[in-house]
N, CA, C and O of each residue as an XYZ file, in Angstrom:
864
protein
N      57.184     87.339     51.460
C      57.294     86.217     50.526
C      55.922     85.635     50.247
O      55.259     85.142     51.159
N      55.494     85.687     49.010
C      54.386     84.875     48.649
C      54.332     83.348     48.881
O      55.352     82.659     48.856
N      53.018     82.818     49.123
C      52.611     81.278     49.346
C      53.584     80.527     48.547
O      54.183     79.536     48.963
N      53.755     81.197     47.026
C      53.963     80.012     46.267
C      55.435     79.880     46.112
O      55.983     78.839     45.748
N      56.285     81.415     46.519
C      57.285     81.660     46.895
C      58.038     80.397     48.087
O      58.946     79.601     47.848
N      57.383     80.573     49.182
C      57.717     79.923     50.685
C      57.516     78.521     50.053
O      58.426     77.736     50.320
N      56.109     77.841     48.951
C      56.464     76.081     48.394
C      57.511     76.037     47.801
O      58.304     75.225     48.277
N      58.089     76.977     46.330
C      59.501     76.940     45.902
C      60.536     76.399     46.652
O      61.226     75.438     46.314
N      60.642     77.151     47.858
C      62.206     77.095     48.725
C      61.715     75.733     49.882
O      62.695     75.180     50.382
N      60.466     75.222     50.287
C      60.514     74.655     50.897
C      60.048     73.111     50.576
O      60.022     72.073     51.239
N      59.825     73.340     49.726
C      59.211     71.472     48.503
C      59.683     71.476     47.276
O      59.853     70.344     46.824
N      59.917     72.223     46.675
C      60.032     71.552     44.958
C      61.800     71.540     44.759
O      62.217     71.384     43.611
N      62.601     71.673     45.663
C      63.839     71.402     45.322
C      64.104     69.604     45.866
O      65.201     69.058     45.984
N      62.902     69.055     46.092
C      62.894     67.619     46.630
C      62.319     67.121     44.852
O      62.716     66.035     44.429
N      61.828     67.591     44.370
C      61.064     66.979     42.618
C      61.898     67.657     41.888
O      61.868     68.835     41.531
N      62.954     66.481     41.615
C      64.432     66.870     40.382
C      63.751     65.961     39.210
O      63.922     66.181     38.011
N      63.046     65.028     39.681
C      62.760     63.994     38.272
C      61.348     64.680     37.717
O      60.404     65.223     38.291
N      61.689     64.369     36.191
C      60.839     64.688     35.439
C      59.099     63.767     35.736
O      59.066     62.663     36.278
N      58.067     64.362     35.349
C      56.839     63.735     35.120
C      56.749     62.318     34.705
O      56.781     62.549     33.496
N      56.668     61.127     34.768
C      56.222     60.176     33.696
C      55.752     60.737     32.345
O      56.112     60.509     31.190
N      54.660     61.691     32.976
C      53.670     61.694     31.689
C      54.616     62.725     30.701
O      54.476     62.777     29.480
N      55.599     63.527     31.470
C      56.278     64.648     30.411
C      57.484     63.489     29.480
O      57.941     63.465     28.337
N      57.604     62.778     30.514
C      59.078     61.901     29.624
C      58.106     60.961     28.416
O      58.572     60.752     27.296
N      56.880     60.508     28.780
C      55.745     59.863     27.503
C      55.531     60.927     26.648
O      55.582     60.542     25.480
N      55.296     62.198     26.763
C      54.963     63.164     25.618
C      56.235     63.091     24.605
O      56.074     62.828     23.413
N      57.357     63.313     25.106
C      58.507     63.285     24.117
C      58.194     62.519     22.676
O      57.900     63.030     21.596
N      58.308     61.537     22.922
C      57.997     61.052     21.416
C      56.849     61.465     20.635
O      56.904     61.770     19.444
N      55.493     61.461     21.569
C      54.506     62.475     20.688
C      55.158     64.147     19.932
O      55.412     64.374     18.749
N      55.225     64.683     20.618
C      55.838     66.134     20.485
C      56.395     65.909     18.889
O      55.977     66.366     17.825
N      57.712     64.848     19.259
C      58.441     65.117     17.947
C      58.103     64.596     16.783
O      58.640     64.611     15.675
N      56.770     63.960     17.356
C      56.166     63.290     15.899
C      55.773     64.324     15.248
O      55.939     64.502     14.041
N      55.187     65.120     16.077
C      54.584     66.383     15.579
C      55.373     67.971     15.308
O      54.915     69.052     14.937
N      56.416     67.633     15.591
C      57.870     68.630     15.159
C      57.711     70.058     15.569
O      57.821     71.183     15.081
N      57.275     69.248     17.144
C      57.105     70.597     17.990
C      58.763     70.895     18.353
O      59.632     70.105     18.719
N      58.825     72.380     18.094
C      60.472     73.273     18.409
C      60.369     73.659     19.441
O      61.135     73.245     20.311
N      58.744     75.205     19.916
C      59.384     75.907     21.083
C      58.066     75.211     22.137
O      57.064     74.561     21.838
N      58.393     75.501     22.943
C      57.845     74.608     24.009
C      57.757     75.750     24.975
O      58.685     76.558     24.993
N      56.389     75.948     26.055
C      56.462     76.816     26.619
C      55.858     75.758     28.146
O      54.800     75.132     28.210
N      56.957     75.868     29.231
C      56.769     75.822     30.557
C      55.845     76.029     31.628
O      56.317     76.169     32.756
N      54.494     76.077     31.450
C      53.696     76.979     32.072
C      53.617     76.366     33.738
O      53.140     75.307     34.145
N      54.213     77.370     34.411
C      54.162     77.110     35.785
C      55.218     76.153     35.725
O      55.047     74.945     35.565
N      56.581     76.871     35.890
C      57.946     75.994     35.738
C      58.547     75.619     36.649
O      59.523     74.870     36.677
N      57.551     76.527     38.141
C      58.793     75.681     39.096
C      59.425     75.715     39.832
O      59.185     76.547     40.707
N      60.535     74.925     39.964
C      62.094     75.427     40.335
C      63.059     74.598     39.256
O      64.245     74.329     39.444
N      62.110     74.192     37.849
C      62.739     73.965     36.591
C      62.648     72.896     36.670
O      61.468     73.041     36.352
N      62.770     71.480     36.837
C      62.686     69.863     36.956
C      62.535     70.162     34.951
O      63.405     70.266     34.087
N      61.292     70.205     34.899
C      60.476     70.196     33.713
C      61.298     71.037     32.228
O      61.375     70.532     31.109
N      61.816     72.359     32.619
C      62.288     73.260     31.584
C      63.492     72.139     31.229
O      63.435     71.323     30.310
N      64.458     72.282     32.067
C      66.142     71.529     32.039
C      65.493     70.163     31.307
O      66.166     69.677     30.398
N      64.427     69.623     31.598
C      63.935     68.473     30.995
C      64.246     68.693     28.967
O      65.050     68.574     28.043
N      62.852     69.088     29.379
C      62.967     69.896     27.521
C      63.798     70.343     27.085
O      63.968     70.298     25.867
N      64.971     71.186     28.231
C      65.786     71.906     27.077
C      66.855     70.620     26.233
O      67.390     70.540     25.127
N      66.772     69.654     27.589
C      68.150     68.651     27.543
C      67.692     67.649     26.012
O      68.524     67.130     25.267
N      66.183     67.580     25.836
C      65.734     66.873     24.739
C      65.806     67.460     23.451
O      65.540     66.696     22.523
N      66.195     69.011     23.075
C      66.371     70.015     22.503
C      65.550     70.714     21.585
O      65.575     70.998     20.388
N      64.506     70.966     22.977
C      63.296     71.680     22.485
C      64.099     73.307     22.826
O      65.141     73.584     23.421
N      63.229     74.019     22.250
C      63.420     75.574     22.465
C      62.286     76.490     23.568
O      61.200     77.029     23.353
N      63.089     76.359     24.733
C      62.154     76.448     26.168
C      61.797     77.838     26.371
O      62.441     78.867     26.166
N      60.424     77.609     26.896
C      60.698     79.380     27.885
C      59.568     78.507     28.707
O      58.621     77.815     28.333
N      60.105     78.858     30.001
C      59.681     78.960     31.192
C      58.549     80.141     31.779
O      58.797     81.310     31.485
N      57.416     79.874     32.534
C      56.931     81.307     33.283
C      56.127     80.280     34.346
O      55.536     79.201     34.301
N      56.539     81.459     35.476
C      55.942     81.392     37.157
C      55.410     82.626     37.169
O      55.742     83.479     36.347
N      54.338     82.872     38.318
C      54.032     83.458     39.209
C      55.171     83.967     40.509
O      55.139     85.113     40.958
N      56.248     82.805     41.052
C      56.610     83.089     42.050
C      57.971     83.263     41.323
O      58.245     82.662     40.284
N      58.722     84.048     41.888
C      59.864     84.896     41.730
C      60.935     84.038     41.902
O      61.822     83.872     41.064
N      60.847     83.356     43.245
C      61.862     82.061     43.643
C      61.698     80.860     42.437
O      62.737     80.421     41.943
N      61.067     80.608     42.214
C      60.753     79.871     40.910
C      61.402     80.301     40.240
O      62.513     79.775     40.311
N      61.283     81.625     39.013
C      62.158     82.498     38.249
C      63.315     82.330     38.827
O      64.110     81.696     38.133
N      63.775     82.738     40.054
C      65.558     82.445     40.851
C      66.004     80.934     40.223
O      66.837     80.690     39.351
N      65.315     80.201     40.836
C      66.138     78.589     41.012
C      65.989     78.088     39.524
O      66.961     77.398     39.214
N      65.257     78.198     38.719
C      64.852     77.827     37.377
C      66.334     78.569     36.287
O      66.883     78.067     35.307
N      66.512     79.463     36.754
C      67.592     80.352     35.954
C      68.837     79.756     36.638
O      69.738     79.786     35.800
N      69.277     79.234     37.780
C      70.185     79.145     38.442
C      70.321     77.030     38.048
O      71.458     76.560     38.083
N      69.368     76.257     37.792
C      69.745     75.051     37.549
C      70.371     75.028     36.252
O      71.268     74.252     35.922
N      69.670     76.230     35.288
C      69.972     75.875     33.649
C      71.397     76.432     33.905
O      72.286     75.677     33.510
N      71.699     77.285     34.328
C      73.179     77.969     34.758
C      73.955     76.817     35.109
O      75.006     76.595     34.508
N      73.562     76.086     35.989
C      74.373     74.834     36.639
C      74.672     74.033     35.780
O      75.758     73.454     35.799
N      73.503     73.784     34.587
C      73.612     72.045     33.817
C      73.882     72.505     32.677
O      74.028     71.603     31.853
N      74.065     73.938     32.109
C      74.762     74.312     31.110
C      73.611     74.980     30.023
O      73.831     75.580     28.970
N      72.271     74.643     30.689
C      71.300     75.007     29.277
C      70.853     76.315     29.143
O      70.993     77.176     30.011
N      70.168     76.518     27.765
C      69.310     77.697     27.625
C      67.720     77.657     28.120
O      67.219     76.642     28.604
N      67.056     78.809     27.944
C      65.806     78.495     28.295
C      65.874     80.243     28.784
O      66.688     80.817     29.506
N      64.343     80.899     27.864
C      64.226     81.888     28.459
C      63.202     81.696     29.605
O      62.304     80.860     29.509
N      63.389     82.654     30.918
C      62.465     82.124     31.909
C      62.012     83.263     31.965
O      62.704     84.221     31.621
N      60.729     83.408     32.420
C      59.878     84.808     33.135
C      58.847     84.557     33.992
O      58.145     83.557     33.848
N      58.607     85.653     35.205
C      57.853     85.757     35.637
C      56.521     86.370     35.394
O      56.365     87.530     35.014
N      55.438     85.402     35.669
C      54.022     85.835     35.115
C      52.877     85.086     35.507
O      53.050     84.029     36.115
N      51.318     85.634     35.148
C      50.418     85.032     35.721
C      49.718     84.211     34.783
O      49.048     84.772     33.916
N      49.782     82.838     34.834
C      48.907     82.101     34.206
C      47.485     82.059     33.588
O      46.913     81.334     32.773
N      47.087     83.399     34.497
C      45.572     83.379     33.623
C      46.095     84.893     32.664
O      45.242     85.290     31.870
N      46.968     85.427     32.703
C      47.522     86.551     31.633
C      49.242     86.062     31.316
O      50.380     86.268     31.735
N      48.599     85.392     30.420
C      50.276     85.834     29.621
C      50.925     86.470     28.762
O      50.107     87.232     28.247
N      52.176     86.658     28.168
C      52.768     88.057     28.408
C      52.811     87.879     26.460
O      52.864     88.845     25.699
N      52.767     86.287     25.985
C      53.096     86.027     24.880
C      52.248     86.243     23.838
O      51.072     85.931     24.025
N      52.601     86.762     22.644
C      51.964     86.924     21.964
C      51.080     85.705     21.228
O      51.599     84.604     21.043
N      49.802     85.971     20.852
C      49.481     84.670     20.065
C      49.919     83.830     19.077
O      50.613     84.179     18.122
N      49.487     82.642     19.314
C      50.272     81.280     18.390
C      51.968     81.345     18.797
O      52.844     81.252     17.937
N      52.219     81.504     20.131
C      53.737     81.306     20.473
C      54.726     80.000     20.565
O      55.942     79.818     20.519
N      53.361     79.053     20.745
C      54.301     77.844     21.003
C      53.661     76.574     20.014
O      52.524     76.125     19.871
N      54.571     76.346     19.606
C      54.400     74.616     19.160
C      53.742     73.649     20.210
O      52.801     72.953     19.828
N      54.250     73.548     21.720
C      53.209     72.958     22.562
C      52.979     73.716     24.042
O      52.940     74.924     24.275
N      52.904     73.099     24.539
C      52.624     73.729     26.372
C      52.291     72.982     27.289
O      51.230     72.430     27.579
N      53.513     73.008     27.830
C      53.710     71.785     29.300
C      53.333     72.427     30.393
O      53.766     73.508     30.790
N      52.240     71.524     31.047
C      51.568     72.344     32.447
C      51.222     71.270     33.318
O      50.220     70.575     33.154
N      52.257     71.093     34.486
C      51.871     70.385     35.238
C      51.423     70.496     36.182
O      52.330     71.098     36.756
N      50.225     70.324     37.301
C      50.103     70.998     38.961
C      49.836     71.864     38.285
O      50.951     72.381     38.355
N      48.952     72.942     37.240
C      49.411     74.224     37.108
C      47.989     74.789     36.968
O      47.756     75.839     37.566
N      46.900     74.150     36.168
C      45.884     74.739     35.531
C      44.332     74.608     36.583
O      43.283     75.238     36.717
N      45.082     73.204     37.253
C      43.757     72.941     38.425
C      43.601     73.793     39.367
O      42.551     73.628     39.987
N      44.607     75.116     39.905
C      44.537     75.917     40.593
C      43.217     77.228     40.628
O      43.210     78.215     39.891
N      42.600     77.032     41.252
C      41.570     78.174     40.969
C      39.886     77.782     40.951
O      39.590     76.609     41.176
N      38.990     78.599     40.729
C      37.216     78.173     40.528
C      37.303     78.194     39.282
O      38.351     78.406     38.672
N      36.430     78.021     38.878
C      35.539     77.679     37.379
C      36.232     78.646     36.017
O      36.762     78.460     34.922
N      35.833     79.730     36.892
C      36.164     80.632     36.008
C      38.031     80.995     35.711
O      38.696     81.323     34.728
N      38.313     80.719     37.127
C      40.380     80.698     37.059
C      40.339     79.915     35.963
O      40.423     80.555     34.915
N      40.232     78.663     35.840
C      40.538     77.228     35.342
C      40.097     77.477     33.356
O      40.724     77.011     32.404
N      38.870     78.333     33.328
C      38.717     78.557     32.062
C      39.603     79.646     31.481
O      40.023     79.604     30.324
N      39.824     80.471     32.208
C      40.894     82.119     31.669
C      42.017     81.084     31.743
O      42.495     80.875     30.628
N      42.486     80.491     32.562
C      43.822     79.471     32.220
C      43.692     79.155     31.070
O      44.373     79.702     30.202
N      42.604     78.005     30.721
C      42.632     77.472     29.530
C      42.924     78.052     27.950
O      43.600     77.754     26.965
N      41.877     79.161     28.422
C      41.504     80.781     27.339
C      43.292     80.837     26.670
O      43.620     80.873     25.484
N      44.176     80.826     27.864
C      45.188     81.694     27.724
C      46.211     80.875     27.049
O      46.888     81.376     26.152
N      46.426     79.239     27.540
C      47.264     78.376     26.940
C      46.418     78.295     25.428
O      47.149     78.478     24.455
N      45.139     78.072     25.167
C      44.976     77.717     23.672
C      45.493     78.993     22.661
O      45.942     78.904     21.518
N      45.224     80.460     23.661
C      45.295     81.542     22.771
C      47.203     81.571     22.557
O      47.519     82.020     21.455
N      48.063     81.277     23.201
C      49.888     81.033     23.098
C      49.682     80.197     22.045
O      50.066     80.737     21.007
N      49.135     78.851     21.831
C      49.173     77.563     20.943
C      49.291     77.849     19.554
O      48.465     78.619     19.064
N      50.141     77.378     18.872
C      49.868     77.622     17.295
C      48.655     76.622     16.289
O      48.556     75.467     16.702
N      48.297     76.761     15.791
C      47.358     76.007     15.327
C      47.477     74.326     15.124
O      48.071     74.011     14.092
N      46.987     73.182     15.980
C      47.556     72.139     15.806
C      48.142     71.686     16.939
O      48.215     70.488     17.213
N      48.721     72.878     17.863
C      49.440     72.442     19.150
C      49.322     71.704     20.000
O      48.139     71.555     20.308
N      50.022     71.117     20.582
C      50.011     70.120     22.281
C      49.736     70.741     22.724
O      49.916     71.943     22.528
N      49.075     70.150     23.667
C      49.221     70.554     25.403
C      49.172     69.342     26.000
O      48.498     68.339     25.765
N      50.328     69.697     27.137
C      50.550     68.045     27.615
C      50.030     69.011     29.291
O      50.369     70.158     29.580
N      49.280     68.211     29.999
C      48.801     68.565     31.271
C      48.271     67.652     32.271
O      47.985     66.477     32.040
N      48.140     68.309     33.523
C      47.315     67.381     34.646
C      46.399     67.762     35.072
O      46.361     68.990     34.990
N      45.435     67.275     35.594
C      44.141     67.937     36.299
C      43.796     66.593     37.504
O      43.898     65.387     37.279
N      43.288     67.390     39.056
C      42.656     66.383     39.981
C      41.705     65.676     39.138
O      41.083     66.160     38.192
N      41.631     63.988     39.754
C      40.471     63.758     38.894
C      39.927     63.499     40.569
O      40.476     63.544     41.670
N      38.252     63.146     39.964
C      37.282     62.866     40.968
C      37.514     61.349     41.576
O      36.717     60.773     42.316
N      38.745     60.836     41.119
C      39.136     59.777     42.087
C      39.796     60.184     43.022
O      40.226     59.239     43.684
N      40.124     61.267     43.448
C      41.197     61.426     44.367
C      41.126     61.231     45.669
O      40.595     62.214     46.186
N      41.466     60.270     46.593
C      40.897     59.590     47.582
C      41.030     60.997     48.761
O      40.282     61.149     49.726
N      41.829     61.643     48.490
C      41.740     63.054     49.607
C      40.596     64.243     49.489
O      40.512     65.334     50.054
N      39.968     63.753     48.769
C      38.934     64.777     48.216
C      37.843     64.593     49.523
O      37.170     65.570     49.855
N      37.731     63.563     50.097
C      36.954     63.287     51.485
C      37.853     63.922     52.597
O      37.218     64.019     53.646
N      38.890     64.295     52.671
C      39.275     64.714     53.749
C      39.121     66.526     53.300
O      39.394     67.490     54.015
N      38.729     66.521     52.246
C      39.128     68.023     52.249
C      37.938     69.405     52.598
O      37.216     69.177     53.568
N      37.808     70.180     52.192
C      36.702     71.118     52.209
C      36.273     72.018     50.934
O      37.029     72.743     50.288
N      34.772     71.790     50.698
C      34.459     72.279     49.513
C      34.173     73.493     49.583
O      33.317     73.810     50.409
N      34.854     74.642     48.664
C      34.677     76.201     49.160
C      33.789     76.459     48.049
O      33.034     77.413     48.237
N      33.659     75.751     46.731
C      32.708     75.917     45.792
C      32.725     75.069     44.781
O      33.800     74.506     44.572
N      31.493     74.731     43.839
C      31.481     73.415     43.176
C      32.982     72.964     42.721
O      33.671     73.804     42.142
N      33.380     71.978     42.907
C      34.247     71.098     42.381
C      35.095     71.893     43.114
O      36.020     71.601     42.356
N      35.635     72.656     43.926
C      36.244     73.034     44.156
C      36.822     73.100     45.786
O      36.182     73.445     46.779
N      38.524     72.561     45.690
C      38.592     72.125     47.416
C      39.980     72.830     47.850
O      40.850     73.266     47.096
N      39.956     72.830     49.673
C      41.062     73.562     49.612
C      41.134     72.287     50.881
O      40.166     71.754     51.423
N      42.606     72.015     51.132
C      42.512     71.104     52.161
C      43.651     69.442     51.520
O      44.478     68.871     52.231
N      43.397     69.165     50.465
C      43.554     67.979     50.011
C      44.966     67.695     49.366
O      45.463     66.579     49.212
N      45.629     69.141     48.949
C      46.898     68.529     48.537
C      48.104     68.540     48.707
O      48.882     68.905     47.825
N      48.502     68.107     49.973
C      49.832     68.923     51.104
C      49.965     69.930     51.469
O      49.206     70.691     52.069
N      51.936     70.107     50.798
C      52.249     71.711     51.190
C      51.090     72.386     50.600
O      50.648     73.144     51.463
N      50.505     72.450     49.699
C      49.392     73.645     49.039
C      48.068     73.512     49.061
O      47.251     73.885     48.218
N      47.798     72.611     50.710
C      46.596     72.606     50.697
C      45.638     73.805     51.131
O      44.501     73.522     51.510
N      45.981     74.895     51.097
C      45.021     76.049     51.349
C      45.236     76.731     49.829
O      44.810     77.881     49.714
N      45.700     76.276     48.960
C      45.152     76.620     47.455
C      44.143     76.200     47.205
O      43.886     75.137     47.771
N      43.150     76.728     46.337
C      42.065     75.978     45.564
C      42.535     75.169     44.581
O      43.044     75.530     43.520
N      42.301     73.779     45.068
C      42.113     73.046     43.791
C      40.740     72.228     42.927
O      39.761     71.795     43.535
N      40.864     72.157     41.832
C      39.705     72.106     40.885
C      39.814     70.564     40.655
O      40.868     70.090     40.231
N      38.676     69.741     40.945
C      38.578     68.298     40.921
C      37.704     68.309     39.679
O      36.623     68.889     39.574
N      38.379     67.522     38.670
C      37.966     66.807     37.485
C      36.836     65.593     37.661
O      37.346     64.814     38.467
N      35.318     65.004     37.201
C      35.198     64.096     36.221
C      35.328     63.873     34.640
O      35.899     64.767     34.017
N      35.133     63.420     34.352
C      35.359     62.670     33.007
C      34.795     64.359     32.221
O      35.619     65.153     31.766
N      33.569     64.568     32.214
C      32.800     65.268     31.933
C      32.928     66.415     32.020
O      32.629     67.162     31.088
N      33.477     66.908     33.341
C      34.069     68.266     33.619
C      34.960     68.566     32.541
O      34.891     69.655     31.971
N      36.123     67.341     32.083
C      37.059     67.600     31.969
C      37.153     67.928     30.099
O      37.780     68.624     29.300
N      35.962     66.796     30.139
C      35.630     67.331     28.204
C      35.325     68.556     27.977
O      35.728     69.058     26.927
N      34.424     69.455     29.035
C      33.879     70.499     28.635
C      35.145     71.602     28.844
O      34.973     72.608     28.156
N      36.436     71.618     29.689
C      37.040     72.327     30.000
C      38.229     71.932     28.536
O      39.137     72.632     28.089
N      37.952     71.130     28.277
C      38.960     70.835     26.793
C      38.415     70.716     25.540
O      39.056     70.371     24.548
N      36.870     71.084     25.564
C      36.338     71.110     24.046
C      36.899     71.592     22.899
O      36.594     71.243     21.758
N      37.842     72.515     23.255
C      38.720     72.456     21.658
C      39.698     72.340     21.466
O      40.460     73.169     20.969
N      40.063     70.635     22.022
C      41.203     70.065     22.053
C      40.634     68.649     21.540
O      39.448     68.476     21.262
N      41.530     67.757     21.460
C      41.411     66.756     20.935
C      42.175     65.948     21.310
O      43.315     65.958     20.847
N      41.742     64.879     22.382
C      42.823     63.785     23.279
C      43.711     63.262     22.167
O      43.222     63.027     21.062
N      45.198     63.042     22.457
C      45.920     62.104     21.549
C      46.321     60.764     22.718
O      46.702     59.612     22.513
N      46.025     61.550     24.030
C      46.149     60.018     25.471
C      45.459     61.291     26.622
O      45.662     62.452     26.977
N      44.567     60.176     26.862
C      44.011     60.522     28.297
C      44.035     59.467     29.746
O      43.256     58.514     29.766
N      44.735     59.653     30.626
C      45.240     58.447     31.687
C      44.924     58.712     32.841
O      44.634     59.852     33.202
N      44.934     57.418     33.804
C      45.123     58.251     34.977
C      46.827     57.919     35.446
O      47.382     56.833     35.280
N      47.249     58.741     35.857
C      48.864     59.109     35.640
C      49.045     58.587     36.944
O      48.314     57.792     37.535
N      50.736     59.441     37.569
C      51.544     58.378     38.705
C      52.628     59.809     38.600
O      52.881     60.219     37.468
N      53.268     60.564     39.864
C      54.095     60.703     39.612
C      55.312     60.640     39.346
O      55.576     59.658     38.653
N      56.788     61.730     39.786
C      57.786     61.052     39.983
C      57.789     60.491     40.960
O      56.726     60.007     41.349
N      59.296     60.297     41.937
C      59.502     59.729     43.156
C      59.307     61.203     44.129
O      58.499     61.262     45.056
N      60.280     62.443     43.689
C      59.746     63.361     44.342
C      57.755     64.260     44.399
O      57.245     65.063     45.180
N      57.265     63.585     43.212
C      55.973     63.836     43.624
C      55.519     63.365     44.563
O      54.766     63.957     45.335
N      56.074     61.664     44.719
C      55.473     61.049     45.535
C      55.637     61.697     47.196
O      54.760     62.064     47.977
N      57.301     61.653     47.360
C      57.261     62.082     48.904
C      56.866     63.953     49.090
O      57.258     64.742     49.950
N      56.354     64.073     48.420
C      55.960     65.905     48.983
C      54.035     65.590     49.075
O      53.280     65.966     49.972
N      53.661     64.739     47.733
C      52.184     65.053     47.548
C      51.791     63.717     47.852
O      50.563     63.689     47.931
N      52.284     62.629     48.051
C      51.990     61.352     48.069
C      51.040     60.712     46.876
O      49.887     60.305     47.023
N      51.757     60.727     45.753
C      51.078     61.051     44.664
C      50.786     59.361     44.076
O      50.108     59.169     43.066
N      51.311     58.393     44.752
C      51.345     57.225     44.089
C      49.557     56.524     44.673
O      49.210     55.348     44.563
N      48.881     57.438     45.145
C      47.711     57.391     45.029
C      46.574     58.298     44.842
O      45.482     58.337     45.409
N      47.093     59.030     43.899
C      45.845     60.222     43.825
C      45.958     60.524     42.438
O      46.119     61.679     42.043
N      45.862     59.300     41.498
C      45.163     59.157     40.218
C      44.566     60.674     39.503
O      43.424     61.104     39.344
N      45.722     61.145     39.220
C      45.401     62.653     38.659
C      44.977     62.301     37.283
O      45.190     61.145     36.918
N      44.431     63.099     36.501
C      44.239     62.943     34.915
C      46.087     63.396     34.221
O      47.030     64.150     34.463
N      45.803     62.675     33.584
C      47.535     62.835     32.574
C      46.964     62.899     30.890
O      46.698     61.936     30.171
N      46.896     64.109     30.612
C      46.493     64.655     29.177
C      47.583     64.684     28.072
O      48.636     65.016     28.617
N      47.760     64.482     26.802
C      48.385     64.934     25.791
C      46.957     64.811     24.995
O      46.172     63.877     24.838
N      46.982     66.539     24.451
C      45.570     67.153     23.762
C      46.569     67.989     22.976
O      47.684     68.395     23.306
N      45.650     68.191     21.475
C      45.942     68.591     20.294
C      44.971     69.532     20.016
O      43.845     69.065     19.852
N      45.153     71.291     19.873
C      44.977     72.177     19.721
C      43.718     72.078     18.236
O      44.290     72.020     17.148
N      41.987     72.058     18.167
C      41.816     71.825     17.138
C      41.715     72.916     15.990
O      41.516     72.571     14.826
């Protein structure tokens, strides 16, 4: 069983509630008459069942397989559609200009310099011209960033619970323009999660960045 496999089955069936920042995008989105909506790094679904229930046109994709399982098995439960697949975030499977927007939460900060840009590469190259992206990134407030260990610039493993032997990629202000230069903030925050963010990541203090950016 993979790492991200063993977090699936052992943390994210505790985070049923949606994002703040995903339930604030809603009204942006439909200003902008976004239809298909693509999931990136879905989960164990919280987020897809979210969108589908608002009646966007979902597809889901993980890396971890159990993710793909439980993500197919909630929409089964609550009645919805949503195509799901398994896949790697810095290669995706979709052809270009696939989505109207792209929801990525926890998803893109994973990795060094170069992970974090082929991520990026890959959500703008899915985007249709104009598109969302609603996302999170560590910011350089994150008070665990002192407890953690730096394996390479901006980059820590140590700091964020169950997945603290992932690399994660700590944002400033500055980092974060250059990693979104061809986007265009429509809200940039520092965010809060749900209640289940809170008890897995203790999130009601680690002031992540909360993005809704427009594809330029």
């Amino acid at each position: 069983m993979s790492g991200w496999d063993e977090f699936i089955k052992k943390y994210q069936l505790g985070m049923t509630e949606p994002r703040k920042l995903v339930v604030d995008s809603i009204p942006v989105l439909k200003k902008h008459n976004v239809r298909t909506v693509l999931d990136h790094g879905c989960g164990a679904g919280r987020h897809t069942v979210f969108l589908a229930q608002q009646g966007f046109d979902v597809t889901g994709v993980d890396i971890s397989e159990e993710a793909v399982k439980r993500t197919k098995a909630l929409l089964e439960k609550t009645g919805l559609e949503a195509r799901i697949d398994a896949g790697d975030m810095r290669s995706l499977v979709y052809p270009d200009s696939s989505f109207d927007a792209v929801v990525s939460v926890g998803v893109i900060l994973h990795g060094l310099h170069a992970d974090i840009e082929k991520t990026i590469s890959e959500i703008e190259r899915v985007l249709k011209p104009k598109g969302i992206l609603v996302a999170t990134m560590i910011s350089h407030k994150d008070p665990k960033i002192s407890e953690g260990r730096e394996i390479a610039p901006n980059v820590y493993v140590g700091i964020h619970g169950p997945e603290s032997e992932e690399p994660h990629y700590v944002c400033d202000e500055g980092i974060l323009d250059r990693f979104f230069k061809n986007f265009d903030y429509l809200m940039k925050r520092y965010g809060e999660g749900s209640k289940g963010d809170k008890k897995v990541f203790g999130m009601q203090k680690r002031y992540p960045w909360e993005l809704i950016i427009q594809k330029k």
